[in-house]
C-alpha positions in Angstrom: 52.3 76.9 -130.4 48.5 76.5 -130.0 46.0 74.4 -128.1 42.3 74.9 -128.8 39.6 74.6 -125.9 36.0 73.9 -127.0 32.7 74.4 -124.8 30.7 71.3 -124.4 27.9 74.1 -123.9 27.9 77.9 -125.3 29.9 80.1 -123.4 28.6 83.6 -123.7 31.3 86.3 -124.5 30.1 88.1 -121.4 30.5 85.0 -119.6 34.6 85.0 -120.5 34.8 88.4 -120.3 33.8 87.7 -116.7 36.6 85.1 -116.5 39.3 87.2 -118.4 38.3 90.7 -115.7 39.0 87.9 -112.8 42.1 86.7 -114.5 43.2 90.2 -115.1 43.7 89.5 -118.7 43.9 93.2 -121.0 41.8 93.3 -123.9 44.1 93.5 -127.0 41.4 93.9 -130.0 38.4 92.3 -131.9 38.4 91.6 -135.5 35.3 91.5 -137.2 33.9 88.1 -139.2 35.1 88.2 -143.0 34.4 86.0 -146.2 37.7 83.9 -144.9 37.8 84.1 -141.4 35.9 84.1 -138.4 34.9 86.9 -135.6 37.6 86.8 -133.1 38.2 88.7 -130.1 41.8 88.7 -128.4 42.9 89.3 -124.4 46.2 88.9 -123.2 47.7 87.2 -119.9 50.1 88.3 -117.8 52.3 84.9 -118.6 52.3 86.1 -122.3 49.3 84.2 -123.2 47.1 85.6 -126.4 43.5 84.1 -125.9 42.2 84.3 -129.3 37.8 83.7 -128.7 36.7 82.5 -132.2 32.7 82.7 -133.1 33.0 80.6 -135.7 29.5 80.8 -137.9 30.6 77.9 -140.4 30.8 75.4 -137.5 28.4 77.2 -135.9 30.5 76.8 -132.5 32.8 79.6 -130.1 35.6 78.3 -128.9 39.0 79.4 -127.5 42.9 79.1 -129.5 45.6 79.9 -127.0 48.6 80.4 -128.0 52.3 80.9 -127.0 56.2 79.9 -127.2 55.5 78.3 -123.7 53.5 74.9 -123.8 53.4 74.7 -120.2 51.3 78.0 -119.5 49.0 77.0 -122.2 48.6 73.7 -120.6 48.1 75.6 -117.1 46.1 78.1 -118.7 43.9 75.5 -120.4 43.4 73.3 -117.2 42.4 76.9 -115.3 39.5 77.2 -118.1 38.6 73.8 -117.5 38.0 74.3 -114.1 35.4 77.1 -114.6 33.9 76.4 -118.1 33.0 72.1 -119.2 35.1 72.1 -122.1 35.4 68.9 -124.9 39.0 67.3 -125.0 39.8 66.1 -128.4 40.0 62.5 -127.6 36.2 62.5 -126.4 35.6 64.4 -129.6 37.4 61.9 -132.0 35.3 59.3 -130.3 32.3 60.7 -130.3 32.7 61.6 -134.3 33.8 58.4 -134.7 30.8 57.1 -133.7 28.2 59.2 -135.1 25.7 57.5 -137.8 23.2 60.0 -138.8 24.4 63.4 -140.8 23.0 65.5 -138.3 25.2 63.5 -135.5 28.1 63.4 -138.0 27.7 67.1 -138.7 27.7 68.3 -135.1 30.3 65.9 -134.0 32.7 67.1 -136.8 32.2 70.7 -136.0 32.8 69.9 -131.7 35.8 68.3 -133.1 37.3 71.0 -135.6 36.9 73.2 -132.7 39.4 71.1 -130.6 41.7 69.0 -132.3 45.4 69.5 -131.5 47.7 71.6 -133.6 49.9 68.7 -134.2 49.2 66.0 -136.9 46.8 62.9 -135.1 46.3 59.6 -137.4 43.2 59.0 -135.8 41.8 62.5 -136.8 42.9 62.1 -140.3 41.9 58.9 -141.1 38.3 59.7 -139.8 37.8 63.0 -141.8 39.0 61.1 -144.8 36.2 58.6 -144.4 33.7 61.3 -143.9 35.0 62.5 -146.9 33.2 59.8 -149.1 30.4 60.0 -147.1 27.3 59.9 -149.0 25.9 63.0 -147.6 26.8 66.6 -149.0 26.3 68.0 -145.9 28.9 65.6 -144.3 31.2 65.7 -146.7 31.1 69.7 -146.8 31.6 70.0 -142.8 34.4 67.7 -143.1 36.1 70.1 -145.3 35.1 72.8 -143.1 36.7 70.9 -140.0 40.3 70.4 -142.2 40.1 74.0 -143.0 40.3 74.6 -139.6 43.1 72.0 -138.0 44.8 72.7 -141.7 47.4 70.0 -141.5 49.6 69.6 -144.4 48.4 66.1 -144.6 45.5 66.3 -146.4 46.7 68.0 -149.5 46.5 64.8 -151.7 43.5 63.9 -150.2 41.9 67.0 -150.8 43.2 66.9 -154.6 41.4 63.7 -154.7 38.3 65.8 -153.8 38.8 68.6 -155.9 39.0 66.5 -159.3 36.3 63.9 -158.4 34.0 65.0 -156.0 30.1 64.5 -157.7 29.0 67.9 -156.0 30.6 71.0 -157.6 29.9 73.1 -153.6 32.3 70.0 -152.2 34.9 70.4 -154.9 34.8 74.4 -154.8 35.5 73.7 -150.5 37.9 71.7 -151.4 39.8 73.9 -153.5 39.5 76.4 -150.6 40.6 74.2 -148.3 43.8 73.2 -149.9 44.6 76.8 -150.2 43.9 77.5 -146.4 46.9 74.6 -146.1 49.0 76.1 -148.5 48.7 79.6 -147.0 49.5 78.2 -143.5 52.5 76.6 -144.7 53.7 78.8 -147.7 53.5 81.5 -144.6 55.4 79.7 -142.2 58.2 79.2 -144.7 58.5 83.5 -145.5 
């Protein structure tokens, strides 16, 4: 199980390095960005706890994914977080993306909410990125894809089919495509 924690202001990774040397947290490895996948750095906690600190350059946000067989450390884990870092909840998220007019406030709200949204399925979530899939703006539409690419719910697959085969702008259609393989890879992998 996973629960993501967003910044609602840039947390340098010196600043939680600071907070995992406290925590007594060990340092288990760093992967380096790739055409696929973000930088991530990994500690983990003496409860069993891998802290997974994503620098995500296509949102342009970092941001933490915990994750463990035990929701109740991640839940203590995340409120422990909260009380040294301001971090976004996915609700305030959803309601700020929700209502955002302009691209730029639609662009930045979708990316504060990719970064946060819960690893189980939310209608509300859904039913928003598939309206800012229409949207009229490229930009939108490609950060939206971006943002299902990263909560990768096995929801969107027809959706995104819809995108792929009638989407005006061939860069929307091409993220599509990626995106739908991101969900089948998350799920193909979970069945092996």
């Amino acid at each position: 199980m996973e629960l993501k924690t967003a910044f609602r202001e840039h947390v340098s990774l010196s600043d939680l390095e600071d907070f995992a040397g406290d925590r007594g947290w060990d340092f288990a490895g760093w992967e380096p960005a790739t055409e696929v996948s973000p930088e991530e750095y990994v500690w983990r906690t003496s409860t069993n706890i891998s802290v997974h600190r994503i620098s995500d350059e296509l949102i342009g946000l970092h941001y933490l994914i915990l994750t463990s067989a035990d929701r109740d450390a991640l839940v203590d884990l995340h409120a422990d977080i909260s009380s040294r870092f301001d971090v976004l909840e996915w609700p305030e998220a959803l309601e700020e993306a929700r209502t955002s007019v302009d691209p730029l406030s639609k662009i930045s709200s979708l990316s504060n909410l990719a970064a946060c949204a819960p690893e189980e399925f939310d209608e509300g979530i859904f039913t928003l990125l598939n309206e800012r899939l229409l949207d009229s703006d490229d930009d939108v539409r490609e950060v939206a894809l971006i943002a299902i690419c990263r909560i990768a719910w096995r929801e969107f697959s027809s959706v995104l089919g819809n995108v792929i085969t009638q989407d005006t702008n061939a860069n929307v259609r091409d993220l599509a495509e990626t995106a739908l393989a991101v969900i089948n890879g998350r799920y193909n992998g979970a069945q092996d």
